[in-house]
C-alpha positions as CSV (number, residue, x, y, z in Angstrom):
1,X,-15.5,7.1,-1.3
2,X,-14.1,4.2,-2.9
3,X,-13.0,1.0,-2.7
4,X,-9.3,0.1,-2.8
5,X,-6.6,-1.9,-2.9
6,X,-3.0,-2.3,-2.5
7,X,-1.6,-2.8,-6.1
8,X,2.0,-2.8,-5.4
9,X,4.9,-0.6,-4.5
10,X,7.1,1.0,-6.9
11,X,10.3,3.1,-6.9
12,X,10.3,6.2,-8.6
13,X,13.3,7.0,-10.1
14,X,15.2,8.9,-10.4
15,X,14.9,9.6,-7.1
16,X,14.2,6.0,-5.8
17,X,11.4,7.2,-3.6
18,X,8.8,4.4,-3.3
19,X,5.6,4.8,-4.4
20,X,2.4,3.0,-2.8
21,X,0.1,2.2,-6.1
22,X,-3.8,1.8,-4.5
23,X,-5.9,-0.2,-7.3
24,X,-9.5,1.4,-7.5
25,X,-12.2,-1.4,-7.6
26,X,-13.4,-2.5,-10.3
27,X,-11.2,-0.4,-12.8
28,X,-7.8,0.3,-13.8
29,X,-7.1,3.5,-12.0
30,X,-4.7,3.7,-9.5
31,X,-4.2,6.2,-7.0
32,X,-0.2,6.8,-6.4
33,X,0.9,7.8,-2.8
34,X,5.1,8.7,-2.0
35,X,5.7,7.2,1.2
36,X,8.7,6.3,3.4
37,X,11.5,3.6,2.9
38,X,10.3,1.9,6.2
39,X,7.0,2.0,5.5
40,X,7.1,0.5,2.0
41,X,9.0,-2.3,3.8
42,X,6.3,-2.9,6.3
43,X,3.8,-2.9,4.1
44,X,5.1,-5.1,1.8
45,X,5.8,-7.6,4.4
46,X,2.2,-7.6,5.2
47,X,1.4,-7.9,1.8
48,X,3.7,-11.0,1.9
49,X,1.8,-12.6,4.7
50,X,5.4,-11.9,7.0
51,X,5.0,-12.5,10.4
52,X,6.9,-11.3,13.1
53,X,7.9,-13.2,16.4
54,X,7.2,-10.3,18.4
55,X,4.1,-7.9,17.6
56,X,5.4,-5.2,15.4
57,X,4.3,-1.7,15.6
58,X,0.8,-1.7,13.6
59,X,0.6,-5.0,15.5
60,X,0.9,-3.1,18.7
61,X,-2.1,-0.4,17.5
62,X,-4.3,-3.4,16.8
63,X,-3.9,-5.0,20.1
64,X,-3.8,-1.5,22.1
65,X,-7.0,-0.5,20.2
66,X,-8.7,-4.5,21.0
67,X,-7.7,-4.6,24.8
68,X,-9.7,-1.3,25.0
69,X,-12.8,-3.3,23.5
70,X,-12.2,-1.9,20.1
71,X,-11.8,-2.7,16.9
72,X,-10.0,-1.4,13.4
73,X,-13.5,-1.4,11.0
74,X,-11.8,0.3,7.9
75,X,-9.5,3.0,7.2
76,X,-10.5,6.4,4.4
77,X,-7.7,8.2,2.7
78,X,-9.8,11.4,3.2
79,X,-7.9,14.3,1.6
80,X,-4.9,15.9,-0.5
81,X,-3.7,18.5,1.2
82,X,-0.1,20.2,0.1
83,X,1.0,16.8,-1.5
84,X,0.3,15.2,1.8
85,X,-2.5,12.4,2.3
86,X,-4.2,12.8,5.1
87,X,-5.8,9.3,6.5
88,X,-8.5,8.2,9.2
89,X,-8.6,5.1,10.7
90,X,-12.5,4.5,11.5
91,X,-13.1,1.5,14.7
92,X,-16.7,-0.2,14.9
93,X,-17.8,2.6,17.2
94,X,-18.2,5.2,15.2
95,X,-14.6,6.9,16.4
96,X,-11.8,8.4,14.2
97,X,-8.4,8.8,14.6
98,X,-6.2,11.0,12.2
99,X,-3.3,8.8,10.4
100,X,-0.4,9.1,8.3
101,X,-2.1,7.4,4.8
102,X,1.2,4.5,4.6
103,X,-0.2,4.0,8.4
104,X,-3.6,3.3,7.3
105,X,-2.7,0.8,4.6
106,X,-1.1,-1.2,6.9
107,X,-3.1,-1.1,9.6
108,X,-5.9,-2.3,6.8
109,X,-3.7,-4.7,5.5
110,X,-2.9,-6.3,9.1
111,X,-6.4,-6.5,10.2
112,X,-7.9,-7.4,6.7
113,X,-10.2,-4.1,6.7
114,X,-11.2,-1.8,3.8
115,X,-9.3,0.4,2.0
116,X,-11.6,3.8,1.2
117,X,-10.4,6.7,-0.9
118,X,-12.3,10.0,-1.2
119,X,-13.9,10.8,-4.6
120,X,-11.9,14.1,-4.9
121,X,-8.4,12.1,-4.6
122,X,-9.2,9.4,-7.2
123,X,-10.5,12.3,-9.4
124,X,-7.4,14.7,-8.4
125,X,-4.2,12.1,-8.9
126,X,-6.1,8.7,-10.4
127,X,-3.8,7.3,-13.2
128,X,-5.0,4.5,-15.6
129,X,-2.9,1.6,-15.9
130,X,-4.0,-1.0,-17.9
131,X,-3.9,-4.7,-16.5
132,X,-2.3,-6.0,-19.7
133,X,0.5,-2.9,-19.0
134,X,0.8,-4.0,-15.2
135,X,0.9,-7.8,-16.2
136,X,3.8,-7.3,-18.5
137,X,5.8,-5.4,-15.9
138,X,5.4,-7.6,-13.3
139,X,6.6,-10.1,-15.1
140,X,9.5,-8.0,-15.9
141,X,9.8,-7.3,-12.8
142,X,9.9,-11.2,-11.4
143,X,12.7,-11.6,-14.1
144,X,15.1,-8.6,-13.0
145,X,14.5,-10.6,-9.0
146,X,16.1,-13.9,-10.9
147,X,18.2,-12.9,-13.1
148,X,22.2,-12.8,-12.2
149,X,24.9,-11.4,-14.6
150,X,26.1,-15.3,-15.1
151,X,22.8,-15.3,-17.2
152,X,24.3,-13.1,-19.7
153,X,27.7,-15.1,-20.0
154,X,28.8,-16.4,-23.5
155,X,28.2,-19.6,-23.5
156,X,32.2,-21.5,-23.6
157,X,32.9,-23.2,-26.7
């Protein structure tokens, strides 16, 4: 298993399907995983540091899983099954519970627990991106959030 991290989310086109990029420690490969609309919105409100008034769902799993006297120790994206991730979320005793992978990475995220992906995964659908690549679209991508159509206007003589 390794390491991870959440790298970003991206939208595939053309099919606008997002796209949850994990960043493999200590290198440039990342492991890409489709996911849901919803889910790429939760998690990048975690990512944000968002909170909520009112305990929101992964919240709720959290607090369900404490009250019982346990808690969230790290999550594995175990295996690649049929273009389906299949996730485990692991608490401090030793149990397991089965997971959808976008579930895992926010209930990691949330509770500030590790991200582990099996070997075979990385291995399987691991993509390099190098940073100077990923720096220079993000930057482009920080530009298209702030830019309007006035921007482009000819200036009036």
């Amino acid at each position: 298993m390794k390491r991870a991290e959440v790298s970003g989310i991206r939208v595939e086109l053309p099919t606008t399907s997002p796209v949850l990029l994990l960043r493999i420690e200590g290198g440039v490969t990342h492991v890409p995983i489709w996911i849901g609309s919803p889910e790429a919105s939760m998690i990048a409100l975690f990512a944000e540091g968002v909170d909520s008034p009112r305990p929101l769902t992964h919240d709720l799993v959290l607090d369900v899983a404490g009250a019982a006297g346990r808690s969230l120790e790290r999550v594995e994206i175990t295996a690649l099954r049929d273009d389906v991730y299949e996730a485990s979320l692991v608490f401090d005793d030793g149990g397991r519970v089965d997971s959808r992978a976008s579930d895992a990475v926010a209930l990691a995220m949330r509770a500030s627990v590790d991200i582990l992906v099996a070997d075979a995964i990385v291995d399987e659908v691991g993509v390099q991106v190098a940073d100077e690549q990923e720096e220079e679209v993000e930057k482009f991508r920080e530009f298209l959030d702030h830019v309007s159509a006035e921007d482009f206007e000819e200036p009036e003589e």
